[in-house]
C-alpha positions as CSV (number, residue, x, y, z in Angstrom):
1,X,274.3,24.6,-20.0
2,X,272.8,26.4,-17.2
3,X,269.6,25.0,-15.1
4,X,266.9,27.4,-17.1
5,X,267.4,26.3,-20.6
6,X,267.2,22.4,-20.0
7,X,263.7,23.1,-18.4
8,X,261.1,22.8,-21.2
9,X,258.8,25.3,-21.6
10,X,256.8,24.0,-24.6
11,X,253.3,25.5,-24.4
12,X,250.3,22.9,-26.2
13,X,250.5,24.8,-29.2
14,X,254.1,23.7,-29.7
15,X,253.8,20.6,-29.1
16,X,250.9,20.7,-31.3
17,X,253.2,21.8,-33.9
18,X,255.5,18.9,-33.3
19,X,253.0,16.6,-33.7
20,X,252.0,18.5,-37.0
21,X,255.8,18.6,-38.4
22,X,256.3,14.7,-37.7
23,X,253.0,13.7,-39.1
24,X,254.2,16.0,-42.1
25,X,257.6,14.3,-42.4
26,X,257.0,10.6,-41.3
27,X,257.4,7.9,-44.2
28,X,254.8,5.5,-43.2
29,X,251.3,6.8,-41.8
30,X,251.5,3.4,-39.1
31,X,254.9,4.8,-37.5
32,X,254.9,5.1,-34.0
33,X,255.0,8.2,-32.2
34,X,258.6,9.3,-30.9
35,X,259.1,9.0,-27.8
36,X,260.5,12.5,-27.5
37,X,256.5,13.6,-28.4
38,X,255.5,11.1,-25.9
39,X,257.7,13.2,-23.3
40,X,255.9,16.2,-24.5
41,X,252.2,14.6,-24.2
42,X,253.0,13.7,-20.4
43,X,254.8,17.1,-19.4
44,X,251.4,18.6,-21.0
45,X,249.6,16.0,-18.7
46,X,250.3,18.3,-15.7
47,X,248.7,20.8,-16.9
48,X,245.5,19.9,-19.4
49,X,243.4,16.8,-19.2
50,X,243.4,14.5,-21.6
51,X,240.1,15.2,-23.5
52,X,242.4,18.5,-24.5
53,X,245.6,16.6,-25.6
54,X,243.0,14.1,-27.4
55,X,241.4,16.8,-29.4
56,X,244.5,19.1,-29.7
57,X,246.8,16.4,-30.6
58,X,245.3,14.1,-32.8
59,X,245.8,11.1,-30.9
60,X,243.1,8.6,-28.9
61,X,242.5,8.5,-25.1
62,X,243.0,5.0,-24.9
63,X,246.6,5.8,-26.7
64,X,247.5,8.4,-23.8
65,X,246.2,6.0,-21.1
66,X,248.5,2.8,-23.0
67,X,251.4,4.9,-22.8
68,X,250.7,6.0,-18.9
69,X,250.3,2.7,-17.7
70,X,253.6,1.5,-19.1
71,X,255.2,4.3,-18.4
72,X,254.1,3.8,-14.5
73,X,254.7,-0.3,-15.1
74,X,258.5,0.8,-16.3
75,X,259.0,3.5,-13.3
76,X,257.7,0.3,-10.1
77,X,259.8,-2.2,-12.4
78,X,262.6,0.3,-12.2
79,X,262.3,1.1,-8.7
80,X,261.8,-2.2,-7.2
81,X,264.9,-3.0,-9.1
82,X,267.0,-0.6,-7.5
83,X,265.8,-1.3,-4.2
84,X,266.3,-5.0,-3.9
85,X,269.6,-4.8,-6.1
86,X,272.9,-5.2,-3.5
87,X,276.1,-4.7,-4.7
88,X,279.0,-7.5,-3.4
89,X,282.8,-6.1,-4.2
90,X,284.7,-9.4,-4.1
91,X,288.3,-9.6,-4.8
92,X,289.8,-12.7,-6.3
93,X,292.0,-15.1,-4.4
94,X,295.2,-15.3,-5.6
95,X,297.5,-18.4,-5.6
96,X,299.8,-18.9,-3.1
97,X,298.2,-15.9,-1.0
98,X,297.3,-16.4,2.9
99,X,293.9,-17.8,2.4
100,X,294.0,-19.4,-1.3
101,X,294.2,-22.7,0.2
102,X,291.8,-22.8,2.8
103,X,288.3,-23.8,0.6
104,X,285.8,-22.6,3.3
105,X,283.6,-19.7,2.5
106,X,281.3,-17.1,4.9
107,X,278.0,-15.9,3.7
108,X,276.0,-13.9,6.2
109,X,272.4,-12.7,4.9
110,X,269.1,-10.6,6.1
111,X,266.2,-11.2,5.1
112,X,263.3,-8.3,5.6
113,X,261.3,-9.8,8.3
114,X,264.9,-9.4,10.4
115,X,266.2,-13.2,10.2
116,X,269.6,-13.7,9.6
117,X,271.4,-16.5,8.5
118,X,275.5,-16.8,8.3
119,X,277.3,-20.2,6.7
120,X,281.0,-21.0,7.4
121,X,283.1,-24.1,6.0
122,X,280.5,-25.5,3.9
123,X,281.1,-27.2,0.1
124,X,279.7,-24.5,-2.7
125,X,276.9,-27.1,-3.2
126,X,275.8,-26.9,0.6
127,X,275.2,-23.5,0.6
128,X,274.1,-23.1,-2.7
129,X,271.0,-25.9,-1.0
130,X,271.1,-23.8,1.9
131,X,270.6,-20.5,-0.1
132,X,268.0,-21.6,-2.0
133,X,266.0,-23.0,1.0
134,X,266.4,-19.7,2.9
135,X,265.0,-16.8,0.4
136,X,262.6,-19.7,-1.0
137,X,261.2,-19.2,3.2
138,X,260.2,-15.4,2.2
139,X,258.0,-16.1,-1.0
């Protein structure tokens, strides 16, 4: 599939035609709209305001505006997700391999405002207290 046909190019009178076909085919007149018209209504967003998707569409301003707002709420949820997520790629311990038996652990962490913190040979409780003090410090 080549770059140009996965662009949408739906003008407002096809998507008013969507609109028309699912309100034609739906089985219960309190069904949601698709999302896949929702896509449409905020691609046309770009390009008409909303009194024209309101009046072309059939569907409220405060329904448009909804639909916005979560969109934008699932977008910062999303993102802020994504940028506090770190990924750890651990490898189990194996028995009998060089460090199995020693029970100490390293943890060395950053918080934002440049503070660092590093834990050697500590119990899993310690630094679990430890932890839990230190990113408690940034709220």
């Amino acid at each position: 599939m080549d770059m140009l046909s996965m662009i949408s190019l739906d003008t407002l009178d096809d998507v008013k035609r969507d609109f028309a076909k699912w309100r034609a085919s739906r089985s219960n007149k309190t069904s949601k709209i698709p999302k896949h018209l929702w896509d449409k209504v905020f691609a046309m967003l770009d390009y008409h305001t909303v009194a024209e998707l309101t009046k072309e569409l059939g569907v409220s301003s405060s329904q448009i505006s909804d639909k916005v707002a979560q969109r934008k709420a699932s977008e910062a949820k999303s993102k802020s997700t994504t940028d506090n997520f770190v990924e750890l790629n651990l490898s189990p311990q194996l028995p009998g391999s060089a460090t199995a038996g020693n029970a100490s652990s390293r943890i060395e962490i950053r918080r934002p405002d440049g503070a660092m913190l590093t834990i050697a040979h500590l119990s899993q409780q310690t630094i679990l207290q430890v932890l839990n003090q230190f990113t408690q410090a940034v709220q």
